[in-house]
C-alpha positions as CSV (number, residue, x, y, z in Angstrom):
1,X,-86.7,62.7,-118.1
2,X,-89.1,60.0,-119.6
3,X,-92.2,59.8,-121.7
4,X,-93.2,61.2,-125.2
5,X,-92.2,64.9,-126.2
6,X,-94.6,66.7,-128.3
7,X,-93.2,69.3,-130.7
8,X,-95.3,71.6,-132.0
9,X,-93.9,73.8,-135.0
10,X,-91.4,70.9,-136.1
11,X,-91.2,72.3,-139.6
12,X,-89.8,75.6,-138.4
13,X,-86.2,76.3,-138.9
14,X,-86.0,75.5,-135.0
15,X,-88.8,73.1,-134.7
16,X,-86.7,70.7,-137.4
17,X,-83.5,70.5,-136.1
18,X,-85.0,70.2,-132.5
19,X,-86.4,67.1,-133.6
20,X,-82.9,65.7,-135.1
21,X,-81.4,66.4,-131.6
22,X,-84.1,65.0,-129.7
23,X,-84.0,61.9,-132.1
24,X,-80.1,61.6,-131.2
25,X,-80.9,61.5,-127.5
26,X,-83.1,58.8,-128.1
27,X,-86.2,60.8,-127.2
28,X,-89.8,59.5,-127.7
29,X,-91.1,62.6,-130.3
30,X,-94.5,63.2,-131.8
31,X,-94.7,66.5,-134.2
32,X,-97.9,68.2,-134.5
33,X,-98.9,69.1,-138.1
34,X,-102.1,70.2,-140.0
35,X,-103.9,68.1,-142.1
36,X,-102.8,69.5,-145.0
37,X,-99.2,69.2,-144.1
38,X,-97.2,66.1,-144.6
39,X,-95.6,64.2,-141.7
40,X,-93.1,62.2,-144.0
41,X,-90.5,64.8,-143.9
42,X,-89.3,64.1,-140.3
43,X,-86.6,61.6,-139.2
44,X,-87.4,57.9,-138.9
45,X,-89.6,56.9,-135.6
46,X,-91.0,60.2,-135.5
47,X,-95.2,60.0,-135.1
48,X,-96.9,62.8,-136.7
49,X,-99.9,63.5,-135.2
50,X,-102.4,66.0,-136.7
51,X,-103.5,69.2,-134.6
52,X,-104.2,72.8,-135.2
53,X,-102.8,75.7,-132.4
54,X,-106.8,76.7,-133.2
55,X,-108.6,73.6,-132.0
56,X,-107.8,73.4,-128.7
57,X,-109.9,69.7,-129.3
58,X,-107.3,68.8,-131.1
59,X,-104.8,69.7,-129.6
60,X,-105.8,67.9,-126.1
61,X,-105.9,64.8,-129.0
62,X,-102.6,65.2,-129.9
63,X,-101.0,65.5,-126.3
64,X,-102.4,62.3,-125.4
65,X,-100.1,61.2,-122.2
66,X,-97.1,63.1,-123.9
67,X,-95.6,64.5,-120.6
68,X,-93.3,67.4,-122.8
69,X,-94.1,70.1,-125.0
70,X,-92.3,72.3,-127.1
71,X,-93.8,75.0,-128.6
72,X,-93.4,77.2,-131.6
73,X,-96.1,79.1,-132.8
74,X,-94.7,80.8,-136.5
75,X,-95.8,85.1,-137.0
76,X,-99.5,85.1,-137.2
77,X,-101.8,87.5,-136.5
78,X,-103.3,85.6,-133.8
79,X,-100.5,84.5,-132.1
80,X,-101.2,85.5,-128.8
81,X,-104.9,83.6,-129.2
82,X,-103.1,80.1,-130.7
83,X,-100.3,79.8,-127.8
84,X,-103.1,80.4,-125.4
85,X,-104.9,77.5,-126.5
86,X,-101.9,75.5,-126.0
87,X,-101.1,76.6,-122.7
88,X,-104.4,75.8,-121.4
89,X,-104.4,72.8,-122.6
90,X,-100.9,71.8,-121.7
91,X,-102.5,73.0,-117.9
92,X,-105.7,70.9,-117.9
93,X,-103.2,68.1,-119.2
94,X,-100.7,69.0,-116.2
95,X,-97.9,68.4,-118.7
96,X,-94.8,68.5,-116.8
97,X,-92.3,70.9,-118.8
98,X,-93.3,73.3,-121.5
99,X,-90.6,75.2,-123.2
100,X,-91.7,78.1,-125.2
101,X,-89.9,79.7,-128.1
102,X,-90.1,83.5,-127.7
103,X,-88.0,86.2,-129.3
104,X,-84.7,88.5,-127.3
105,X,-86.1,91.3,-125.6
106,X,-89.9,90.2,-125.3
107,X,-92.5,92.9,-123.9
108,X,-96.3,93.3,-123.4
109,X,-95.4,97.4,-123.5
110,X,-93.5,97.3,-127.0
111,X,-93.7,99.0,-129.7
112,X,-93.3,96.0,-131.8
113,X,-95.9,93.6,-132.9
114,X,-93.2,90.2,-132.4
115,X,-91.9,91.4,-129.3
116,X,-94.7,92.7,-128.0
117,X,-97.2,89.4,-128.7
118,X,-94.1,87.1,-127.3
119,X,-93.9,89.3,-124.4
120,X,-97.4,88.6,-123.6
121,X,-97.4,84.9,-124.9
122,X,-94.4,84.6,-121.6
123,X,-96.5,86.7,-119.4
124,X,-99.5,84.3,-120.0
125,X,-97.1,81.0,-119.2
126,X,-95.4,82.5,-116.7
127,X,-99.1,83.2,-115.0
128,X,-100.7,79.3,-115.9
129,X,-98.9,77.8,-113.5
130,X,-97.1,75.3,-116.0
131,X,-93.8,74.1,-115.4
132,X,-91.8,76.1,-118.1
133,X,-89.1,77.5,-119.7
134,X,-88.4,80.1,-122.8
135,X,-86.0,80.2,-125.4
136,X,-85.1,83.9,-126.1
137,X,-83.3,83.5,-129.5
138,X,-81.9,86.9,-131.1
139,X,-82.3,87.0,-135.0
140,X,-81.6,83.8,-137.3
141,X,-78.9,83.6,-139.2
142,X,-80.7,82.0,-141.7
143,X,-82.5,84.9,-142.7
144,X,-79.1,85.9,-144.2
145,X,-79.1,82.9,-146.6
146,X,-82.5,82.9,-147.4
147,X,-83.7,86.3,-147.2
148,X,-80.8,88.7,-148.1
149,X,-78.3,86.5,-150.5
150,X,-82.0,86.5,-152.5
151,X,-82.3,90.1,-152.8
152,X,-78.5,90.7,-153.9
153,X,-78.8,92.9,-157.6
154,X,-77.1,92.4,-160.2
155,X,-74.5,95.1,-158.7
156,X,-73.8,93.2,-155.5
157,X,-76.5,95.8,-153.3
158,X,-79.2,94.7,-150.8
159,X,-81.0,96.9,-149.1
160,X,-82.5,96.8,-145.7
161,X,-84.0,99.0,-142.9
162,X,-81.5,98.0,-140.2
163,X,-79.4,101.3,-139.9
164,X,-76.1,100.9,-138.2
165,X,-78.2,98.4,-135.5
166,X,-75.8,95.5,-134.6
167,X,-77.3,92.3,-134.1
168,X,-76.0,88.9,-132.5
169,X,-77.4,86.8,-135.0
170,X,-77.7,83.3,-134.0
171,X,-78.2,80.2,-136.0
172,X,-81.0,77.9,-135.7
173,X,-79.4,74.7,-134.8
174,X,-77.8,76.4,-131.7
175,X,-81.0,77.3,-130.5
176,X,-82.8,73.8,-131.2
177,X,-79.4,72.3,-129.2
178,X,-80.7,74.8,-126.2
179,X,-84.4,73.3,-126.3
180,X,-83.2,69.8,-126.9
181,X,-81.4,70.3,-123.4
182,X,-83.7,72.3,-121.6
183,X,-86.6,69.5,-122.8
184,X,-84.6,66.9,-121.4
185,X,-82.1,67.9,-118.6
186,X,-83.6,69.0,-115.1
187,X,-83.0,72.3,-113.1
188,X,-84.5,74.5,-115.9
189,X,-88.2,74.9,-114.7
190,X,-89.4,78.7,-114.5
191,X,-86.2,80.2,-116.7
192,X,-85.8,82.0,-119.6
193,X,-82.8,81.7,-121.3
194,X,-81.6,84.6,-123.8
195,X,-80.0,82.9,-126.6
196,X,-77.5,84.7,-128.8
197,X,-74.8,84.2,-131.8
198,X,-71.0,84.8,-130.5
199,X,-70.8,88.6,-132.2
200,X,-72.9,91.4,-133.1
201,X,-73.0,92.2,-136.9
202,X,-74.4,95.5,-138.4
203,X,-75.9,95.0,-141.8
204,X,-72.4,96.5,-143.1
205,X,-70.8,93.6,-141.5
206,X,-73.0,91.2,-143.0
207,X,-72.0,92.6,-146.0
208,X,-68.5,92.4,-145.6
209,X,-68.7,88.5,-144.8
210,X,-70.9,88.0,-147.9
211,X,-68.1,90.0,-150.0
212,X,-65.5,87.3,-148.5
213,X,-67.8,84.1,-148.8
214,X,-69.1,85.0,-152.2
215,X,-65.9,86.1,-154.1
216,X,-67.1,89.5,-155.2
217,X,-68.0,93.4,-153.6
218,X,-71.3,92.7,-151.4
219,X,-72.6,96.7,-150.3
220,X,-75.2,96.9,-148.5
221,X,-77.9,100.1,-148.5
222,X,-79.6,101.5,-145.5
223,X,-83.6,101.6,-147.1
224,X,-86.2,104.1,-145.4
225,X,-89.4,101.7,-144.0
226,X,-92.0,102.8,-147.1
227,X,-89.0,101.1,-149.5
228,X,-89.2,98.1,-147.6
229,X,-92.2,97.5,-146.7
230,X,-93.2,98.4,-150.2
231,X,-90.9,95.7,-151.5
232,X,-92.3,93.2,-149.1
233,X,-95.1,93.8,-150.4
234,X,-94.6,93.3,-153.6
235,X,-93.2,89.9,-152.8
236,X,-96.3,88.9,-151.7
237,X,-96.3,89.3,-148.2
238,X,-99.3,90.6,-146.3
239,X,-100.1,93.2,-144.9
240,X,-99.6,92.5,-141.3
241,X,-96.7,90.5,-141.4
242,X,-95.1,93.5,-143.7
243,X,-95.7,96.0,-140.9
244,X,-95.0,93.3,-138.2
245,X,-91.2,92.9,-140.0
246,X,-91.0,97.0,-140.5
247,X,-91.6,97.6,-136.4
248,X,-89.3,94.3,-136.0
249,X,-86.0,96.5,-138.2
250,X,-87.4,100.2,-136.2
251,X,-86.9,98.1,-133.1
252,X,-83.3,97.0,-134.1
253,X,-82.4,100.8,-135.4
254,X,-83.2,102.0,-131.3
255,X,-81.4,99.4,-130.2
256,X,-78.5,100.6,-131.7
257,X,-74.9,99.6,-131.5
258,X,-74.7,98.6,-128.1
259,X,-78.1,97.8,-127.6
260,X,-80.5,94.7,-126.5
261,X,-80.3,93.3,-130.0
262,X,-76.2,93.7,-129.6
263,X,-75.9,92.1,-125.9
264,X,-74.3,88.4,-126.5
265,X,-74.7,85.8,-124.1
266,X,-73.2,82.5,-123.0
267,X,-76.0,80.5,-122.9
268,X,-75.0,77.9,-126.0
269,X,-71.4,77.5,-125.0
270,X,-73.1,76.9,-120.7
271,X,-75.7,74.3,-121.5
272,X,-74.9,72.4,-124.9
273,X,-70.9,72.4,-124.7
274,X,-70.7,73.7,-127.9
275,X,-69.0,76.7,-129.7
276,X,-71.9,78.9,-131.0
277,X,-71.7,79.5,-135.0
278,X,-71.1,82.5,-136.6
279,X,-72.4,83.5,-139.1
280,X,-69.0,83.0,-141.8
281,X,-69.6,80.0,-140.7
282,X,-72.9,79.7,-142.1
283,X,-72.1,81.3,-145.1
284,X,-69.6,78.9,-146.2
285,X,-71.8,76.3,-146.0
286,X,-74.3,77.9,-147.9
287,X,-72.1,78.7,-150.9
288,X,-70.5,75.0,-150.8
289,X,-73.6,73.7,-151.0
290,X,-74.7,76.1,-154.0
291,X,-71.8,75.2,-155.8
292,X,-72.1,72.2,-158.6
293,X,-69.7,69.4,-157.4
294,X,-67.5,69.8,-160.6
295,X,-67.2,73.5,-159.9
296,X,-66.5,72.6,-156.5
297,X,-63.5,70.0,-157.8
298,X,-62.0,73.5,-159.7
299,X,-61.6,75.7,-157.0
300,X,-60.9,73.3,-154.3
C-alpha cells in the first residue's frame, strides 16, 4: 500500500510502538496530538499534526490526503461520541483502510462499560461503509509492570478483583506488530482479528512469575470491588473510569477459567511471524532495566 498513514493515539502503549514498526517499514506516518501535547517524542520523520477526536474540523485537517488511519481512542467517557467523529470523517474523506483498536470480547449488550462502548464503536464502523479492520487485543501485559509491581506492600501482597479469572495477557508490541501489518499488507478489509498472549494467567500465576522475576515471595489477594474501587479512588482516579475498571475485573471473574478472557489465539504467530511474549518475558525486562548497572555487574 502507498500514501501517508495517520495514527491517532500514537502515545498509547499501542499507538507508540505502532509507529516504530511503521517507521521500519518505511511508512509515510503523521500522529495526531492535542495542542497541549508535544509531538517531539516520536521517531525521526514523523509529522505531528494537531487534532482533537472532538473537532471533527480538525480532524478532516489532520487527514489531509492521508489514505490510512489507525485509530485509538484511550477510556473516556465519551468514547463512543469521539470514534464517531472519526469514522465520519474518515467516510466523507473515503479513506481507504481504517483499523480500529477495540478490546477481546466487544458487545453493544454488555455489562461492561469498555466492552460494551467498543462493541458499539465496531458496530458503528462495521455500518459506515469504511474499509476496515479491528484489533481485538486481550489485557496488556503492561499493566502488570506498571500497575501491579506498584501496588506490591512492603509484605510482597497486591490485591486485585480478578478471582481465579485467567487471562491471556498480551503485550503491547505484539499488538502494534498486528496493526503495522494489517495497515500495510492487503486481504484484511472487513476483519476483526482477536489478539491474545500465548497462555492464560490467573492473578495467582502472575504472582508466581513476579515471585521468580523479583527474587522474593509475590502473593497475591483476591479484593471484593468496594476495596478496589475505593483504592482507585484514592489514587486519584475518577469516578467513571473507577467503575468502568470495577465492571472490566466483574467481567473477567464470569469469564472464568476457561472463559473468553482465557481463549488464546494464533493471530501474532499467523500474520507477524513472530513468537508472541509472555509475560516472564516481560518481567525480566522490566527488572533488568530497574536494576542500577553496577548492581546488574554483581549478579550477572
Amino acid at each position: 500500500m502507498s500514501g501517508d498513514i495517520l495514527v491517532i493515539g500514537g502515545h498509547s502503549k499501542i499507538g507508540s510502538a505502532l509507529i516504530e514498526e511503521l517507521v521500519r517499514r518505511g511508512e509515510s506516518v503523521r500522529a495526531l496530538v492535542r495542542a497541549a501535547e508535544h509531538g517531539d517524542s516520536f521517531p525521526e520523520g514523523v509529522q505531528a499534526v494537531t487534532g482533537d477526536l472532538a473537532d471533527a474540523d480538525s480532524l478532516r485537517s489532520s487527514l489531509g490526503g492521508a489514505e490510512r488511519l489507525f485509530l485509538l481512542c484511550g477510556p473516556a467517557e465519551d468514547e463512543v461520541g469521539l470514534n464517531r467523529n472519526a469514522i465520519d470523517v474518515a467516510k466523507e474523506a473515503r479513506i481507504r483502510l481504517l483499523v480500529r483498536s477495540s478490546i477481546l470480547g466487544s458487545d453493544p449488550r454488555s455489562g461492561a462499560t469498555f466492552v460494551r462502548d467498543h462493541g458499539v464503536c465496531d458496530a458503528y464502523l462495521r455500518d459506515s461503509g469504511v474499509p476496515h479492520a479491528v484489533l481485538r487485543p486481550n489485557m496488556f501485559m503492561q499493566n502488570i509492570a506498571e500497575n501491579t509491581i506498584p501496588s506490591i506492600d512492603d509484605d510482597g501482597t497486591f490485591y486485585a478483583n480478578a478471582g481465579d479469572a485467567r487471562i491471556s495477557m498480551v503485550d503491547t508490541r505484539d499488538v502494534a506488530a498486528v496493526g503495522a501489518t494489517l495497515l500495510t499488507e492487503p486481504g484484511h478489509e472487513q476483519r476483526a482479528y482477536d489478539v491474545t498472549g500465548p497462555e492464560p494467567l490467573s492473578y495467582h500465576d502472575v504472582a508466581s512469575q513476579l515471585s521468580d522475576a523479583m527474587g522474593r515471595t509475590i502473593t497475591y489477594v483476591e479484593s471484593p470491588d468496594e476495596a478496589v474501587a475505593s483504592a482507585l479512588g484514592g489514587a486519584g482516579l475518577g469516578d467513571w473510569l473507577v467503575r468502568a475498571l470495577v465492571e472490566l475485573f466483574a467481567d473477567y471473574r464470569r469469564s472464568g477459567t476457561h472463559g473468553f478472557a482465557a481463549q488464546v489465539t494464533n493471530t501474532i504467530a499467523q500474520l507477524t511471524g513472530r513468537v508472541p511474549r509472555s509475560l516472564d518475558q516481560l518481567l525480566a525486562e522490566q527488572i533488568t532495566a530497574d536494576t542500577p548497572n553496577d548492581r546488574r555487574e554483581r549478579v550477572s
